[in-house]
TORDODO-126712 format. One line per field, with one value per residue: x, y, z of N, C-alpha, C in turn. Coordinates in steps of 0.001 Angstrom, whole numbers. Example, Ala and Ser with C-alpha at 12.3 -4.5 7.8 and 13.67 -1.06 7.14 Angstrom:
2
n.c1 c(13190  12850)
n.c2 c(-5690  -2250)
n.c3 c(7800  7080)
ca.c1 c(12300  13670)
ca.c2 c(-4500  -1060)
ca.c3 c(7800  7140)
c.c1 c(13200  12900)
c.c2 c(-3300  30)
c.c3 c(7800  7870)
***
This chain:
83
n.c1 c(26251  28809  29865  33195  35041  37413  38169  38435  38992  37605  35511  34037  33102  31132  29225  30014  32171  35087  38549  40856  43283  41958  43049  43790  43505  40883  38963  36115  33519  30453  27695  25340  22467  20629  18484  17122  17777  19661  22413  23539  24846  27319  28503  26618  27721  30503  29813  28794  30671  32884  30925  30550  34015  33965  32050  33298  33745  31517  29312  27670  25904  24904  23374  20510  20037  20114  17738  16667  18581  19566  17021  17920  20182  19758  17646  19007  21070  20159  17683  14313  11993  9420  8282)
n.c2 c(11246  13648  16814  18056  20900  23263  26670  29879  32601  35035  34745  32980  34907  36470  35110  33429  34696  34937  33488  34011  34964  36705  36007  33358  29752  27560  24476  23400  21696  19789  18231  16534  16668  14129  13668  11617  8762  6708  5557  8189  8723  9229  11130  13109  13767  14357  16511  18558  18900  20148  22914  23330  24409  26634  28184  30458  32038  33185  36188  37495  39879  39563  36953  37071  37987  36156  34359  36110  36818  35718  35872  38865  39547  38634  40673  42829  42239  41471  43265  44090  41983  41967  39189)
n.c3 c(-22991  -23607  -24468  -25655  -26193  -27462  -26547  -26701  -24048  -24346  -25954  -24312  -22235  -22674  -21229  -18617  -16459  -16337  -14662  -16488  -19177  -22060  -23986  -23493  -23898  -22892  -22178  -23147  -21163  -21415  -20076  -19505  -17610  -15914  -13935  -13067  -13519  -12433  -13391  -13521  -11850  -10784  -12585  -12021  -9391  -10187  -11105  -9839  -8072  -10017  -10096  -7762  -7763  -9330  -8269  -6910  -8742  -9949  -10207  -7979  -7817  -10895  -10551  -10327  -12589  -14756  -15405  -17325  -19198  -21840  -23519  -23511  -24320  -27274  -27871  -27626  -29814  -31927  -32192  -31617  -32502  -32577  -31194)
ca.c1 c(27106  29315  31030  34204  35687  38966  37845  38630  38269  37427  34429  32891  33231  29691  28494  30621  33433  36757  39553  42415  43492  41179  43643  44051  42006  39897  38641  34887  32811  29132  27825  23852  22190  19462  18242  16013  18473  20837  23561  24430  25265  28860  28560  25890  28751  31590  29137  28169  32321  33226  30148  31168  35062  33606  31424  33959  34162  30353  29454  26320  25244  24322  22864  18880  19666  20106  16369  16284  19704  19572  16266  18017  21255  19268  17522  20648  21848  18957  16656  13002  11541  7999  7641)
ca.c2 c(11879  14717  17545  18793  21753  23728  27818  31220  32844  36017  33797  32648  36755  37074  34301  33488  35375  33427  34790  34030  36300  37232  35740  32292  29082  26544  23129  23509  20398  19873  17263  17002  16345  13059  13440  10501  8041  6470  5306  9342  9686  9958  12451  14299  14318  15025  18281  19208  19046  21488  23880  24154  24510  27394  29244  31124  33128  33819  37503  37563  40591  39395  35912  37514  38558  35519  34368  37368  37133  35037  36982  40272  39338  38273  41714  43899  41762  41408  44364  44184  40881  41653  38224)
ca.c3 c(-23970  -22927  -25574  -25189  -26909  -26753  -26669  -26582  -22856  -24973  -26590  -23018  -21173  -22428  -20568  -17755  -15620  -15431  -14384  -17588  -19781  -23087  -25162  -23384  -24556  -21912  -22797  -22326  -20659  -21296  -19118  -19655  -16180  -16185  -12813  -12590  -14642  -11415  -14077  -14032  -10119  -10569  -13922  -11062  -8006  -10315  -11801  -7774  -7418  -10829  -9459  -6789  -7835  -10212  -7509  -6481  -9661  -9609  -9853  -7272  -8628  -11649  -10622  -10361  -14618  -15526  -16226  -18452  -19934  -23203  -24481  -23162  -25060  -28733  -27948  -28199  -30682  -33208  -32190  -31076  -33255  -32047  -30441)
c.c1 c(27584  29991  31873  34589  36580  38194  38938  38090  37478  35715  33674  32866  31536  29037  28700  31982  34389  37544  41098  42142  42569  41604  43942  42960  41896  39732  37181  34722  31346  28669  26085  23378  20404  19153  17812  16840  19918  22538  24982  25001  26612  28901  27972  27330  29990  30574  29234  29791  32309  32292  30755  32829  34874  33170  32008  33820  32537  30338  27760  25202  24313  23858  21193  18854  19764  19070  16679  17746  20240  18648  16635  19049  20721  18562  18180  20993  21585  17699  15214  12463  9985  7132  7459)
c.c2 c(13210  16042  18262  19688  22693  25063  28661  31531  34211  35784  33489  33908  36177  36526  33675  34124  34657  34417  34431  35061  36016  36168  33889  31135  28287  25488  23073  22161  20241  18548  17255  16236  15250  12794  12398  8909  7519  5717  6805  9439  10159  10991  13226  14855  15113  16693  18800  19760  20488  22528  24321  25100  25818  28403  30264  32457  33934  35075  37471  38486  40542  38199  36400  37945  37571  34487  35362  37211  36862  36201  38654  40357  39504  39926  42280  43441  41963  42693  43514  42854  40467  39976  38366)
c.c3 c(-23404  -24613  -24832  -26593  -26554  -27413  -26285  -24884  -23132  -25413  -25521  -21975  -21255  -21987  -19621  -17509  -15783  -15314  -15272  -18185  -21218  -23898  -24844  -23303  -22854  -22506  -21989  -21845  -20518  -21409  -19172  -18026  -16580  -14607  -12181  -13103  -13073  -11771  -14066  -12484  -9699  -11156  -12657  -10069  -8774  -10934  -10780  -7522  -8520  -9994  -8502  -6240  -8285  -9620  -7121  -7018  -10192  -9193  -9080  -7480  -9569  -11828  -10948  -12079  -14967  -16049  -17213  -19725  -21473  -23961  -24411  -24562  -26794  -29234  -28220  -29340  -32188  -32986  -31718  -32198  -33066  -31519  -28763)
***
């Protein structure tokens, strides 16, 4: 099963880089990865292809934050939640 949805590029900043303008939409693609499952090997090659189409726009900088980045994000967002 895959979802597609038509976005905001304004709406995906806080979670990936692209390079359109704020105001112009995308058509997301979420592609779930079944590693062990050899029905997916094309869904895998065509993912390996986008990735790597995508890498480009990768800020390297901030690859080592992104372990941290979700619970950093909910932090700012929602304050301290003592968990």
């Amino acid at each position: 099963m895959e979802i597609k949805k038509i976005m905001k590029v304004s709406d995906l900043l806080p979670v990936i880089n692209l390079p359109w303008n704020e105001t112009e939409q995308v058509e997301v693609l979420i592609v779930p990865l079944h590693k062990n499952d050899n029905k997916n090997d094309a869904n895998l090659e065509r993912i390996k292809r986008v990735q790597s189409a995508l890498s480009q726009y990768a800020n390297k900088d901030l690859i080592p934050l992104e372990k941290e980045a979700w619970a950093k994000h909910c932090e700012e967002k929602y304050g301290n939640t003592g968990y």
